[in-house]
FIKOLZA-1660 file (N, C-alpha, C; in steps of 0.1 Angstrom, whole numbers, plus 5000, padded with zeros to 4 digits):
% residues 212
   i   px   py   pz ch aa at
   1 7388 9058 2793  A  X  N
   1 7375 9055 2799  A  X CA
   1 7364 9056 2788  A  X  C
   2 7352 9051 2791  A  X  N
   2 7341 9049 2782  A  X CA
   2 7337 9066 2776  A  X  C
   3 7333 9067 2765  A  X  N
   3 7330 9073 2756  A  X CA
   3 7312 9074 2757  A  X  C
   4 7302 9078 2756  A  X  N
   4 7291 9076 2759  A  X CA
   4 7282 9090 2750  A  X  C
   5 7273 9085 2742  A  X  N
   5 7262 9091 2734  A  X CA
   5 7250 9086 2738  A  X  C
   6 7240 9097 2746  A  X  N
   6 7229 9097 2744  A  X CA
   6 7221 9109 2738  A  X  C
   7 7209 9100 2732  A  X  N
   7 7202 9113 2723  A  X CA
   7 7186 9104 2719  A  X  C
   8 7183 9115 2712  A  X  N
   8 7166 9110 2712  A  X CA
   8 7157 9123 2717  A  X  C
   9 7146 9122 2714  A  X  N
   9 7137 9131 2718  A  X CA
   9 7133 9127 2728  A  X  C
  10 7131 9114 2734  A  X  N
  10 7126 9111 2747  A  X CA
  10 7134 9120 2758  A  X  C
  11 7137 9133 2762  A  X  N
  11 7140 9140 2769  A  X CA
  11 7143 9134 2787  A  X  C
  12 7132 9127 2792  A  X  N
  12 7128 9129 2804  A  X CA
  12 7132 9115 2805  A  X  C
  13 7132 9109 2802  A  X  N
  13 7143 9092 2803  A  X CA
  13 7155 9097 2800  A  X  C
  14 7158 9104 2792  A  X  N
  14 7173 9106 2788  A  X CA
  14 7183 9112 2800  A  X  C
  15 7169 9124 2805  A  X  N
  15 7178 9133 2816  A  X CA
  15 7178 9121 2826  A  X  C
  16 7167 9113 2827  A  X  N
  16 7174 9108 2841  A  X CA
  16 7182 9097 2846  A  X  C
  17 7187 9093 2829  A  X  N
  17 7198 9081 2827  A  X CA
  17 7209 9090 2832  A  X  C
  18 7212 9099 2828  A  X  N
  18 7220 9110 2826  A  X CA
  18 7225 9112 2839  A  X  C
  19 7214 9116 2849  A  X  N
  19 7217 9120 2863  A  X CA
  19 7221 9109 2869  A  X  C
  20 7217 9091 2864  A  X  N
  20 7223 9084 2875  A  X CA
  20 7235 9082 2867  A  X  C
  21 7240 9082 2858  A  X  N
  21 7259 9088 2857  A  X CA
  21 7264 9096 2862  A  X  C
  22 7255 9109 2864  A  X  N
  22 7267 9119 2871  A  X CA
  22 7265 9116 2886  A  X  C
  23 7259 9106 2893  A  X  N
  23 7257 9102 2909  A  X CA
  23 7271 9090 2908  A  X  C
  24 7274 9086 2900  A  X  N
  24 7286 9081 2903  A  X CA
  24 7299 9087 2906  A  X  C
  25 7298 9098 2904  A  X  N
  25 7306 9107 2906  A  X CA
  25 7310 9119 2913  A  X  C
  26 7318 9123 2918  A  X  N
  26 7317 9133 2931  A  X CA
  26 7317 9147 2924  A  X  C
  27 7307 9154 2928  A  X  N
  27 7299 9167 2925  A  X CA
  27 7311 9175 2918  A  X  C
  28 7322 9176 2929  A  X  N
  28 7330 9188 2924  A  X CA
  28 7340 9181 2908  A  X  C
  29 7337 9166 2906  A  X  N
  29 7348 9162 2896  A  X CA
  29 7333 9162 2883  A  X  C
  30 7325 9168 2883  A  X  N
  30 7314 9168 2873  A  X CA
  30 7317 9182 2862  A  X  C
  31 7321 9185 2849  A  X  N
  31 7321 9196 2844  A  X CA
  31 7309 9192 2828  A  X  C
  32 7297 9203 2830  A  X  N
  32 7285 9203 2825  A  X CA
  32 7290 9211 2809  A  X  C
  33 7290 9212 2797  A  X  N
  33 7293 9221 2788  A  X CA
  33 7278 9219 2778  A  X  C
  34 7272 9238 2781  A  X  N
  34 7260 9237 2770  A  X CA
  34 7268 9236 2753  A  X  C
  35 7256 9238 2747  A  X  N
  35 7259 9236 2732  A  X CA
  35 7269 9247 2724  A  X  C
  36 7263 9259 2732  A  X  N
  36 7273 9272 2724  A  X CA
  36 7286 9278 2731  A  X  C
  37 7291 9264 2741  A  X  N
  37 7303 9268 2742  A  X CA
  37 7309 9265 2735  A  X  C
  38 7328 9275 2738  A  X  N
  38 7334 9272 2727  A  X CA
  38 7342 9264 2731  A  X  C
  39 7350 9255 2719  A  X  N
  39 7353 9241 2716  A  X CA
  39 7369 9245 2727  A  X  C
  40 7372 9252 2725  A  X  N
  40 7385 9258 2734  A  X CA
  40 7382 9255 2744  A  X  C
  41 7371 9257 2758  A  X  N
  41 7369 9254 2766  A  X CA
  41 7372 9239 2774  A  X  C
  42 7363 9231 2760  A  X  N
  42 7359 9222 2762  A  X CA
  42 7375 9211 2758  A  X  C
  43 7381 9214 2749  A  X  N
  43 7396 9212 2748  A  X CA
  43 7404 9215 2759  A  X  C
  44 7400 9226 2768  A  X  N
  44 7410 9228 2780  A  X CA
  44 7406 9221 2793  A  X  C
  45 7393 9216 2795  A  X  N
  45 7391 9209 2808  A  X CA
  45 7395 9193 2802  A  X  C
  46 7395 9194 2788  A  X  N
  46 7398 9171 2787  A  X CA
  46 7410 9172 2790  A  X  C
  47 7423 9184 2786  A  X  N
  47 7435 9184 2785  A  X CA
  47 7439 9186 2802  A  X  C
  48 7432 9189 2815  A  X  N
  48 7432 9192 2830  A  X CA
  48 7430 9176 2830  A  X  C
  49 7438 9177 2843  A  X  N
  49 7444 9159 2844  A  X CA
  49 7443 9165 2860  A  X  C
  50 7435 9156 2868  A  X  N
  50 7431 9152 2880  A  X CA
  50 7443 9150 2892  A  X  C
  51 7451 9159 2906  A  X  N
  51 7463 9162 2910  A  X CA
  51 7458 9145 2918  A  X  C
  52 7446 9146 2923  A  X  N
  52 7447 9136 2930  A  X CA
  52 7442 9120 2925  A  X  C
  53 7441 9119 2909  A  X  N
  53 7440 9106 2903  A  X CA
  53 7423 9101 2903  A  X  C
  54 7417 9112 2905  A  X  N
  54 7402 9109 2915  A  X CA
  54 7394 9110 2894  A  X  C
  55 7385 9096 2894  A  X  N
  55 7378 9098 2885  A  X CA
  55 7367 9113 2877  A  X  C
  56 7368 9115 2865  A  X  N
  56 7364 9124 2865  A  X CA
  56 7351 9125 2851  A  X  C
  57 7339 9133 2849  A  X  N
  57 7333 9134 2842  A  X CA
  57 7325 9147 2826  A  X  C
  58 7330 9147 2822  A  X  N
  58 7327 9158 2813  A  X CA
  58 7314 9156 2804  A  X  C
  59 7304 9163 2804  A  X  N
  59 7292 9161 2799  A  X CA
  59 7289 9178 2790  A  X  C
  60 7290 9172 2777  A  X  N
  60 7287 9186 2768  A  X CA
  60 7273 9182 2760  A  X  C
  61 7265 9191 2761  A  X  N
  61 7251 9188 2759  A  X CA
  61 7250 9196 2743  A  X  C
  62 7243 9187 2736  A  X  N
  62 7241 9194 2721  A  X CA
  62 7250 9203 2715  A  X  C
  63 7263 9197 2715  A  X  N
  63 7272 9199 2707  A  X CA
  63 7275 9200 2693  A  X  C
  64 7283 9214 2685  A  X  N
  64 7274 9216 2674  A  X CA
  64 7277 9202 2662  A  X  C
  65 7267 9203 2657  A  X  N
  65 7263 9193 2649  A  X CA
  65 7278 9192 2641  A  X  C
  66 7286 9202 2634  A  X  N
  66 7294 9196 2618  A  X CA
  66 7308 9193 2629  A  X  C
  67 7309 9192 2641  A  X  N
  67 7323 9188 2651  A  X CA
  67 7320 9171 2647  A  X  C
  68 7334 9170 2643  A  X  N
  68 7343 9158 2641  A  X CA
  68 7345 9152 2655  A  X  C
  69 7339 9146 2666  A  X  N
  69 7334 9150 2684  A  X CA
  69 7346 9132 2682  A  X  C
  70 7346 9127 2676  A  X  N
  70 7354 9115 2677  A  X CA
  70 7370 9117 2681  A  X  C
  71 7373 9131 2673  A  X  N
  71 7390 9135 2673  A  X CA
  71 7396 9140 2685  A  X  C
  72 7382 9142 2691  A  X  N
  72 7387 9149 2708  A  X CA
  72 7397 9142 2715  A  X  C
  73 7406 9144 2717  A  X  N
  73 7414 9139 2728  A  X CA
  73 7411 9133 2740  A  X  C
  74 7404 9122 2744  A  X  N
  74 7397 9124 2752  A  X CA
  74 7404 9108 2760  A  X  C
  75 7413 9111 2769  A  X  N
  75 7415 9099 2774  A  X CA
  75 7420 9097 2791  A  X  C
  76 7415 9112 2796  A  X  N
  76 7414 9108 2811  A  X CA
  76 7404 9114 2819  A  X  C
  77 7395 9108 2813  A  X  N
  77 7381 9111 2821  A  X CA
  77 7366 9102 2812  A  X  C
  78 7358 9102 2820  A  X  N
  78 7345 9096 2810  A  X CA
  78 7341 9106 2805  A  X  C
  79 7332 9110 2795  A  X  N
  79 7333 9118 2784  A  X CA
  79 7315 9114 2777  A  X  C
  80 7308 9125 2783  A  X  N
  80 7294 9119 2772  A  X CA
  80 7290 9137 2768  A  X  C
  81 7283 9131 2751  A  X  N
  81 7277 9137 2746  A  X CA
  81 7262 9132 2749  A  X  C
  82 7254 9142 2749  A  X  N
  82 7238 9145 2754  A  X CA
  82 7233 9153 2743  A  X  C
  83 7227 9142 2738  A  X  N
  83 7215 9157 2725  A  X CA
  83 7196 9155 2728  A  X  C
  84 7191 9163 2728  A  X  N
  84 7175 9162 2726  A  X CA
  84 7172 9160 2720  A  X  C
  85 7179 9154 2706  A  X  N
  85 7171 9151 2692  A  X CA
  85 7179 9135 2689  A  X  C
  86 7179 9132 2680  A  X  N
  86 7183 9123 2673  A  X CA
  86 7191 9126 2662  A  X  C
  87 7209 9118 2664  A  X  N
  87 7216 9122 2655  A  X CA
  87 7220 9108 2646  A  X  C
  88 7227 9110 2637  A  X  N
  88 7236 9100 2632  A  X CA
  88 7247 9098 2636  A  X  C
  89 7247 9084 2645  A  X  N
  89 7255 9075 2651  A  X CA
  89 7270 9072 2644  A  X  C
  90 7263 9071 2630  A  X  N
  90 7277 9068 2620  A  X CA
  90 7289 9084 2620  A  X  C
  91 7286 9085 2630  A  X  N
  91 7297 9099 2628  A  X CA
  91 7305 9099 2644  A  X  C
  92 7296 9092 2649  A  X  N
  92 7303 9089 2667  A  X CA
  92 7309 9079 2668  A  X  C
  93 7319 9073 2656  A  X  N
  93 7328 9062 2660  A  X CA
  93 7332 9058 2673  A  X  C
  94 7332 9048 2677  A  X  N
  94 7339 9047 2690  A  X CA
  94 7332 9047 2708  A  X  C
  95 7319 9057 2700  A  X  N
  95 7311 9057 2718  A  X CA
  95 7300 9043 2718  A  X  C
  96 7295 9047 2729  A  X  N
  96 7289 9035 2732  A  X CA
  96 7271 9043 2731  A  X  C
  97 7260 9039 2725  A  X  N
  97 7253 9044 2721  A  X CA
  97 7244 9041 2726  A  X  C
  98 7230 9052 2735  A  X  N
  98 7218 9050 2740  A  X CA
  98 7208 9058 2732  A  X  C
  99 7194 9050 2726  A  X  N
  99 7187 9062 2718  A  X CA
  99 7176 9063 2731  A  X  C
 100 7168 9072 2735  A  X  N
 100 7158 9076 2736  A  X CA
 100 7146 9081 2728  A  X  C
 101 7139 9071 2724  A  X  N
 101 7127 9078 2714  A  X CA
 101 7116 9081 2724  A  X  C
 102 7108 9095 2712  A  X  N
 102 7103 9104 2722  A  X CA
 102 7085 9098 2720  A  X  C
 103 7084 9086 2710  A  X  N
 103 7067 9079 2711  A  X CA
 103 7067 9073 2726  A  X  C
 104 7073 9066 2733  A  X  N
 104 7071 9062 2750  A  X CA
 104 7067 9072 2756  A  X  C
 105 7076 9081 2754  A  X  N
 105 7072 9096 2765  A  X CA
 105 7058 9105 2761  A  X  C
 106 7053 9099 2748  A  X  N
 106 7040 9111 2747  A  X CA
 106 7031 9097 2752  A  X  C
 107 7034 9090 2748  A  X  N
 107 7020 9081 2753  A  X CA
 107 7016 9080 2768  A  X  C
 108 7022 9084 2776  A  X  N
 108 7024 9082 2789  A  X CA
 108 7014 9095 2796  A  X  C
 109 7018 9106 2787  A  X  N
 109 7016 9124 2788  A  X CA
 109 6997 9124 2797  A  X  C
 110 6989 9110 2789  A  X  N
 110 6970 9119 2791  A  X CA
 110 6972 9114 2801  A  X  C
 111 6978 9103 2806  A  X  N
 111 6975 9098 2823  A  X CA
 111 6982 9106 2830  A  X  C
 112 6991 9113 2826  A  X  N
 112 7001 9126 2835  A  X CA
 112 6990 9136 2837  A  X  C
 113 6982 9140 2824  A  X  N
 113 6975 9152 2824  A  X CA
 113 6962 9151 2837  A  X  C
 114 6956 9136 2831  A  X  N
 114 6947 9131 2844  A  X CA
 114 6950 9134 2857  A  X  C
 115 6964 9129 2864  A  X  N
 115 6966 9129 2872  A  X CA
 115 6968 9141 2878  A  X  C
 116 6972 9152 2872  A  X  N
 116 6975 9164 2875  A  X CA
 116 6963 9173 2875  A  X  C
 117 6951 9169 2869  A  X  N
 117 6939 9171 2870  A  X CA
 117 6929 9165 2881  A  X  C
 118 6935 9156 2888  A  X  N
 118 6930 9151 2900  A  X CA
 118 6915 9143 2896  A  X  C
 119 6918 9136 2882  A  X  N
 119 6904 9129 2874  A  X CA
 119 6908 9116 2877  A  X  C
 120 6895 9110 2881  A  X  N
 120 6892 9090 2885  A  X CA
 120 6896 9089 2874  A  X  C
 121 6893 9090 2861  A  X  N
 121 6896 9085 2848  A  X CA
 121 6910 9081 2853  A  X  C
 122 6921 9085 2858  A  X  N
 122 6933 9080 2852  A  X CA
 122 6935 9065 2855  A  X  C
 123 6925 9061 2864  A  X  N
 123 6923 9044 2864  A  X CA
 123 6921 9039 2852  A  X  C
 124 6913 9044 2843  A  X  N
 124 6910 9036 2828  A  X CA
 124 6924 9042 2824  A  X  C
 125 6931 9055 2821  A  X  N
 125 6939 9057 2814  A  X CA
 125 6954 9044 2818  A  X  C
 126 6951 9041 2831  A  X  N
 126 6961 9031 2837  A  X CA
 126 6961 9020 2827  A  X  C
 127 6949 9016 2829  A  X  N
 127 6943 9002 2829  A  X CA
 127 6944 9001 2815  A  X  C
 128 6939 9011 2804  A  X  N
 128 6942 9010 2788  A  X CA
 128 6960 9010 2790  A  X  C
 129 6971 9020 2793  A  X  N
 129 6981 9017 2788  A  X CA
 129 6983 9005 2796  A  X  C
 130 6982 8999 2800  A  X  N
 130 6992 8986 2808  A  X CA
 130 6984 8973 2798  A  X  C
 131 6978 8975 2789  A  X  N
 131 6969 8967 2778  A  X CA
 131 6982 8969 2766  A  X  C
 132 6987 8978 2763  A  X  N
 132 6995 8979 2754  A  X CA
 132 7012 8986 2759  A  X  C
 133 7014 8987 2769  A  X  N
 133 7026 8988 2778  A  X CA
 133 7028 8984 2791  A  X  C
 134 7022 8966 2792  A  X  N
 134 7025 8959 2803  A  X CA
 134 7040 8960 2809  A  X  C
 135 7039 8960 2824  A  X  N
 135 7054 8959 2833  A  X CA
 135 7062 8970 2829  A  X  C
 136 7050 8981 2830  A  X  N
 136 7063 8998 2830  A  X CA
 136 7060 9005 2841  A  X  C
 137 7054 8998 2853  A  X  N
 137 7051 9008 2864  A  X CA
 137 7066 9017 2866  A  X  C
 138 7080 9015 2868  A  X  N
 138 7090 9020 2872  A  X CA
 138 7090 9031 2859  A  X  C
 139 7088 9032 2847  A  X  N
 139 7089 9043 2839  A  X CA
 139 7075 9053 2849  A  X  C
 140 7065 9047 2841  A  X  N
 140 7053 9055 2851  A  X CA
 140 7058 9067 2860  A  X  C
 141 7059 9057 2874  A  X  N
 141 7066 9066 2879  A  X CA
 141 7079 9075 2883  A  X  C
 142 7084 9075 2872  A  X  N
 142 7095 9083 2867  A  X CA
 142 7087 9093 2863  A  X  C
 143 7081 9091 2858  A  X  N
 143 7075 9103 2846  A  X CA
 143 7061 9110 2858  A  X  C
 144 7059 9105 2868  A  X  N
 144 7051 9111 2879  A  X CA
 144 7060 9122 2886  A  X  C
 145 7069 9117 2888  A  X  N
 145 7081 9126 2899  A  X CA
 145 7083 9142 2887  A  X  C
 146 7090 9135 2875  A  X  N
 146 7089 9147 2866  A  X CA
 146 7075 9154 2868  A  X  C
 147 7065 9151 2864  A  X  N
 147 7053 9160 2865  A  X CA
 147 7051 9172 2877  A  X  C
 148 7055 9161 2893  A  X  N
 148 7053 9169 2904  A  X CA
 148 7063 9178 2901  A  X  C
 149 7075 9176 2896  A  X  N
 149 7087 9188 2896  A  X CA
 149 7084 9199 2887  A  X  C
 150 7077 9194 2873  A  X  N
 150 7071 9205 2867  A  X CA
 150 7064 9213 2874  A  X  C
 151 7050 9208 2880  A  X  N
 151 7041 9215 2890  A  X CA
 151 7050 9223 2899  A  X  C
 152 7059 9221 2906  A  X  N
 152 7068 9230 2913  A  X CA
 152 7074 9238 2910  A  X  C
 153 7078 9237 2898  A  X  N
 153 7090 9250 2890  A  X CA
 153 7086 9240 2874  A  X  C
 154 7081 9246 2868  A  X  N
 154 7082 9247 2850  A  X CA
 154 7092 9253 2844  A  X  C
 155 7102 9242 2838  A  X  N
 155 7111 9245 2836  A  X CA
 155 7113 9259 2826  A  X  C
 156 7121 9269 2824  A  X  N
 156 7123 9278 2819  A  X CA
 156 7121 9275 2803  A  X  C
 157 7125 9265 2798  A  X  N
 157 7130 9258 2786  A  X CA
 157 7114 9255 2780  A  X  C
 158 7103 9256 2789  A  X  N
 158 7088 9247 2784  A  X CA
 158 7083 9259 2772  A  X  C
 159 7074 9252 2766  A  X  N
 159 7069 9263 2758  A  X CA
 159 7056 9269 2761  A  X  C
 160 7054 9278 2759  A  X  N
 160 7044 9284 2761  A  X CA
 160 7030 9274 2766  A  X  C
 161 7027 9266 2759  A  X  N
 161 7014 9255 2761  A  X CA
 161 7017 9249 2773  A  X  C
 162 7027 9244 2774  A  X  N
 162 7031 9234 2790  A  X CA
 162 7033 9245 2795  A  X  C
 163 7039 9260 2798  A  X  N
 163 7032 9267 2811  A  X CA
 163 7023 9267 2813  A  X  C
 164 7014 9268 2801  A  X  N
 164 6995 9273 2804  A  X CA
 164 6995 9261 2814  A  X  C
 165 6992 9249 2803  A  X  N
 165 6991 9235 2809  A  X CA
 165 6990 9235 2822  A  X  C
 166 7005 9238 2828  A  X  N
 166 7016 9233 2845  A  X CA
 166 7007 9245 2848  A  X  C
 167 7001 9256 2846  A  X  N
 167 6999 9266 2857  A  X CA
 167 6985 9261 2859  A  X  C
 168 6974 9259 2848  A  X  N
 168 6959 9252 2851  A  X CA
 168 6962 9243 2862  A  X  C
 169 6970 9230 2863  A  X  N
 169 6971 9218 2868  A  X CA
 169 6975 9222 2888  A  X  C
 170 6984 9230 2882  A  X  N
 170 6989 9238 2894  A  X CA
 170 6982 9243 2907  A  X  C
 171 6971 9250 2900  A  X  N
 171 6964 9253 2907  A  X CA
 171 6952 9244 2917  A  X  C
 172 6953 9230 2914  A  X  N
 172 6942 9221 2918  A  X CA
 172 6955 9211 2931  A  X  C
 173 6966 9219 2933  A  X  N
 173 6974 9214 2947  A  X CA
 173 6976 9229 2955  A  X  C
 174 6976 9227 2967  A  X  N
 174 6989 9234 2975  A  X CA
 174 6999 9229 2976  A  X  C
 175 7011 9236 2978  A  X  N
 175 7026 9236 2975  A  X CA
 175 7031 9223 2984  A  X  C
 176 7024 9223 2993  A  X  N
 176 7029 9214 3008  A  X CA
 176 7017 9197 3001  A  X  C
 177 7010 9202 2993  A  X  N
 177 7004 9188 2986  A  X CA
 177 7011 9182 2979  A  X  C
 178 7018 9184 2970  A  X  N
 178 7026 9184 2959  A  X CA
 178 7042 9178 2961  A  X  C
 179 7048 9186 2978  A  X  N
 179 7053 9180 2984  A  X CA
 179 7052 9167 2990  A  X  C
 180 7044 9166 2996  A  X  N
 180 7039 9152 3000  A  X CA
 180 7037 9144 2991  A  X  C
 181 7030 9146 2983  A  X  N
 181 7030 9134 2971  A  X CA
 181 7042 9131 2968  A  X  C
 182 7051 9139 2962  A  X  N
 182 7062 9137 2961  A  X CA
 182 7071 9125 2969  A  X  C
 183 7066 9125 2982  A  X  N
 183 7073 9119 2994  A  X CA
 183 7068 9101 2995  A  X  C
 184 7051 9107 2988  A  X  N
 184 7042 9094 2989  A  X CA
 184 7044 9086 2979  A  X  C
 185 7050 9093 2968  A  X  N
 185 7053 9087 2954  A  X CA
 185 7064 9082 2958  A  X  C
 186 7075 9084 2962  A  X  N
 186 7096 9076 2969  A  X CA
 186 7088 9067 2974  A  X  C
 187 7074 9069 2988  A  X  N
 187 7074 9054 2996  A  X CA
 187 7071 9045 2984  A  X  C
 188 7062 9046 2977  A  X  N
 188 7057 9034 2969  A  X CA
 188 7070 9031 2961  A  X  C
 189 7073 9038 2954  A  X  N
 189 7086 9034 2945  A  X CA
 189 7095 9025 2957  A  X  C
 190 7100 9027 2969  A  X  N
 190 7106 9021 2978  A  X CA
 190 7101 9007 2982  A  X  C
 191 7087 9005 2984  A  X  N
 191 7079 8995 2987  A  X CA
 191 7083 8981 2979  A  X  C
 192 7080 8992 2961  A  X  N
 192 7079 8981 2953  A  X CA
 192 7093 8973 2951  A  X  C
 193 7104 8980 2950  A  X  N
 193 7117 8980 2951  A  X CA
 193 7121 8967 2963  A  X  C
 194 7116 8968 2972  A  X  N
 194 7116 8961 2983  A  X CA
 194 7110 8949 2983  A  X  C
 195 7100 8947 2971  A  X  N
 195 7092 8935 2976  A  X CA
 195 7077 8936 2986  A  X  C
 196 7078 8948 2991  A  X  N
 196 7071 8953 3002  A  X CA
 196 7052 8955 2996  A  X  C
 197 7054 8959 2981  A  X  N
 197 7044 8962 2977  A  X CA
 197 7038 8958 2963  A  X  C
 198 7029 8947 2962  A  X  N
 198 7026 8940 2948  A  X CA
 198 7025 8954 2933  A  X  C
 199 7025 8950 2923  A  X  N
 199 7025 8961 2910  A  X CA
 199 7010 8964 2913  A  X  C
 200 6997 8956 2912  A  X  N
 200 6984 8960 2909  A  X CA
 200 6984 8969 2924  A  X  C
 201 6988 8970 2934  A  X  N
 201 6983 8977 2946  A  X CA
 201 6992 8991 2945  A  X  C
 202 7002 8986 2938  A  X  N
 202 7012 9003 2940  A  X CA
 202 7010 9007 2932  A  X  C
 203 6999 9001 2920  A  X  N
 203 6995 9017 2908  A  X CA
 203 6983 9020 2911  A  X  C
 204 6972 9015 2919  A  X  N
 204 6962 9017 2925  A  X CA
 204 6966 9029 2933  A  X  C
 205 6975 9023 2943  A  X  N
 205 6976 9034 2957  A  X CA
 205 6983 9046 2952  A  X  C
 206 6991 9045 2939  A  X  N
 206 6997 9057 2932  A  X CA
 206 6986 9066 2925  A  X  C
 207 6976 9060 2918  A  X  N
 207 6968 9071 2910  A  X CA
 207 6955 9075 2924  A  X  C
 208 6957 9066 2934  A  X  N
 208 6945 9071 2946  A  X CA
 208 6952 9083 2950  A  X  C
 209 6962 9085 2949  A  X  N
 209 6968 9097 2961  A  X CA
 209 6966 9111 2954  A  X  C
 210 6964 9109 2937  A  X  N
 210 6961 9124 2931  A  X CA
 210 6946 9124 2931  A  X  C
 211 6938 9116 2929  A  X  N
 211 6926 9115 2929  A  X CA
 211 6914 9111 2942  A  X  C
 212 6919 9113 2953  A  X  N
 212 6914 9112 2965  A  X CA
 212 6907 9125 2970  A  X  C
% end
């Protein structure tokens, strides 16, 4: 089965390429391995072979850097490496390769901050990026859903500034706000998906619903 490397600083595209591969797959045949596990482990689930033939997925995340990751054994199950950074490809013989660079994901960040700030501005901040990042409403709101999830739980992993950040921003919803947006943010994504709802009215009606 396919072999698969992603990496890049773009984090928040990456995780959620990431998650629609592991949705092709059934929860219990999914095995996750962080970076400081050991290679033994990770040698003993490729070498576990499936009783009932049922596709299976192994995902080892930032794997150490000086592993020869090509020699693995790896030939009954799909098989990806996941890094937050950016590595050299010339050492991944053989996978099939996604980069995520992390300039898309900061430029996107002031109209996140806007929004999370409940500021009219993020109409101009709209209106400037789609001047120089025409036809990305579907990233957009990718990176909206991430925010509300941040506002809900900040991930353990953030650093100190994006707590401060998420907890200021935080405080300008109630929990059941945040929720709903959430809900109101799927319809429009659904709308647009469907034909249901033109681009210029579903980023309108998207930055109205933080700033109303």
């Amino acid at each position: 089965m396919k072999q698969l490397l992603l990496h890049g600083a773009g984090t928040v595209n990456s995780r959620k390429n990431l998650s629609q591969l592991k949705e092709q797959f059934d929860p219990s045949n999914v095995v996750i391995f962080e970076g400081g596990v050991n290679i033994s482990d990770v040698l003993g689930e490729l070498a576990t072979v499936s009783l009932l033939d049922e596709n299976r997925l192994i995902i080892w995340e930032n794997s150490p850097k000086e592993l020869t990751i090509y020699k693995l054994p790896i030939t009954n199950c799909q098989f990806i490496l996941w890094f937050d950074y950016e590595v050299d490809i010339k050492k991944y013989s053989g996978y099939e390769v996604f980069f995520f660079p992390e300039e898309k994901e900061a430029s996107v960040f002031p109209l996140l901050d806007l929004l999370g700030n409940r500021d009219s501005l993020a109409f101009l901040e709209l209106e400037k990026r789609n001047r120089t990042s025409p036809n990305d409403t579907q990233y957009i709101l990718t990176m909206v859903f991430y925010l509300l999830r941040s506002l809900v739980v900040t991930p353990k992993t953030a650093g100190d500034f994006i707590k401060k950040k998420n907890e200021k921003m935080r405080s300008n919803f109630h929990k059941d706000e945040l929720i709903n947006l959430y809900k109101s943010t799927l319809e429009i994504d659904f709308k647009i998906k469907s034909g249901l709802l033109e681009i210029p009215q579903a980023e309108f009606s998207l930055i109205n619903l933080f700033t109303k």
